[in-house]
N, C-alpha and C positions, 0 to 999 in steps of 0.2 A: 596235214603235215606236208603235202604236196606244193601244196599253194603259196606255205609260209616259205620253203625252199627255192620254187622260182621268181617271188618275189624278194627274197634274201640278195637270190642272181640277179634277179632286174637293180636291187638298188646297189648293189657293188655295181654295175656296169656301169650304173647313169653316173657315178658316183666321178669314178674315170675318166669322165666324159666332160672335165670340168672346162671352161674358157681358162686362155692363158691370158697372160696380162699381156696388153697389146705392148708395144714400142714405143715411148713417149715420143712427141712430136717435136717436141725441144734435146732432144736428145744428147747425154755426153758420152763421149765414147770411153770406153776403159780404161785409158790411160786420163784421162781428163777425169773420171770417177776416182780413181787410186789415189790423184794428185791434191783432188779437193778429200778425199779422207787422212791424206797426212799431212796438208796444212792445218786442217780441225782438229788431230792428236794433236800436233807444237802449240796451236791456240788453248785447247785445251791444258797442256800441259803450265805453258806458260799461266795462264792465268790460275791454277791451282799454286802455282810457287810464287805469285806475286798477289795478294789477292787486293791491293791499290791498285792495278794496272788492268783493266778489264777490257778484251777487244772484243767487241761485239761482232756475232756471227754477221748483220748485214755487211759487215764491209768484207767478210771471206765472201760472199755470195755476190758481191761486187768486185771482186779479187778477180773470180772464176768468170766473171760475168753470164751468173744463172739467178735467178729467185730462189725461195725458199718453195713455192710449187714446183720448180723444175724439179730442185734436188730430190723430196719427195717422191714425186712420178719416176724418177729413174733410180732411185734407192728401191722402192718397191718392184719397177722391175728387175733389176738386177736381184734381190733379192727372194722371186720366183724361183729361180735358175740356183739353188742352192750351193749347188757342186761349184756354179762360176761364182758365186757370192764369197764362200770359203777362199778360192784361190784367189778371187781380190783381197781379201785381207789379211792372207798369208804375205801377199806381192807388201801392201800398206806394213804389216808387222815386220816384213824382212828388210825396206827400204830405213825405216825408223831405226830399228836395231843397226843398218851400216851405217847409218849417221852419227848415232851415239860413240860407235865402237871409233869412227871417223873423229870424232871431237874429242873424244880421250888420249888421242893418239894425238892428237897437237896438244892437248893441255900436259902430257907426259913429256915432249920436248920442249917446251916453255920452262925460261932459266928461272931458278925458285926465287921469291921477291923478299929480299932483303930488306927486313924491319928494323935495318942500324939508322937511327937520325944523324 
């Protein structure tokens, strides 16, 4: 019973002990992560409301000027870092929402369009 308990301890410890995800080498910094996540919600969006009109992801990754392995290697790290992963996508959720709330308010003072021929 002894045995089975400090080797319980041993594999909780080693367990702790895990490697973190290194720093990608192509790296985008957070505000350049946030930015390329709310072009891809409007890409996304848009192409769910128009579904003739499809923009294909390489040209956001030519937008940002990264590949599809940068984004990866730095969505994965960032995505380590939970608690910093969460508040980027609070920052991406809150920036989208003042947009909309942004564009309703100019479609609300837009003079209504008169269907008299």
């Amino acid at each position: 019973m002894r045995i089975f308990f400090v080797f319980a301890v041993f594999l909780g410890l080693a367990s702790c002990a895990q490697d973190r995800i290194a720093k990608p080498e192509l790296f985008m910094s957070e505000e350049q992560f946030i930015n390329f996540h709310i072009d891809l919600a409007l890409i996304n969006a848009a192409n769910g409301y128009n579904q003739n009109h499809y923009v294909p992801l390489d040209s956001l990754y030519k937008f940002h000027g990264i590949d599809s392995l940068t984004f990866v290697k730095n969505n994965t790290y960032y995505a380590s870092k939970s608690k910093h992963y969460t508040r980027i996508f609070k920052t991406v959720e809150s920036s989208l929402k003042a947009m909309q709330e942004s564009d309703s308010l100019v479609l609300a003072k837009l003079p209504p369009i008169d269907n008299k021929n």
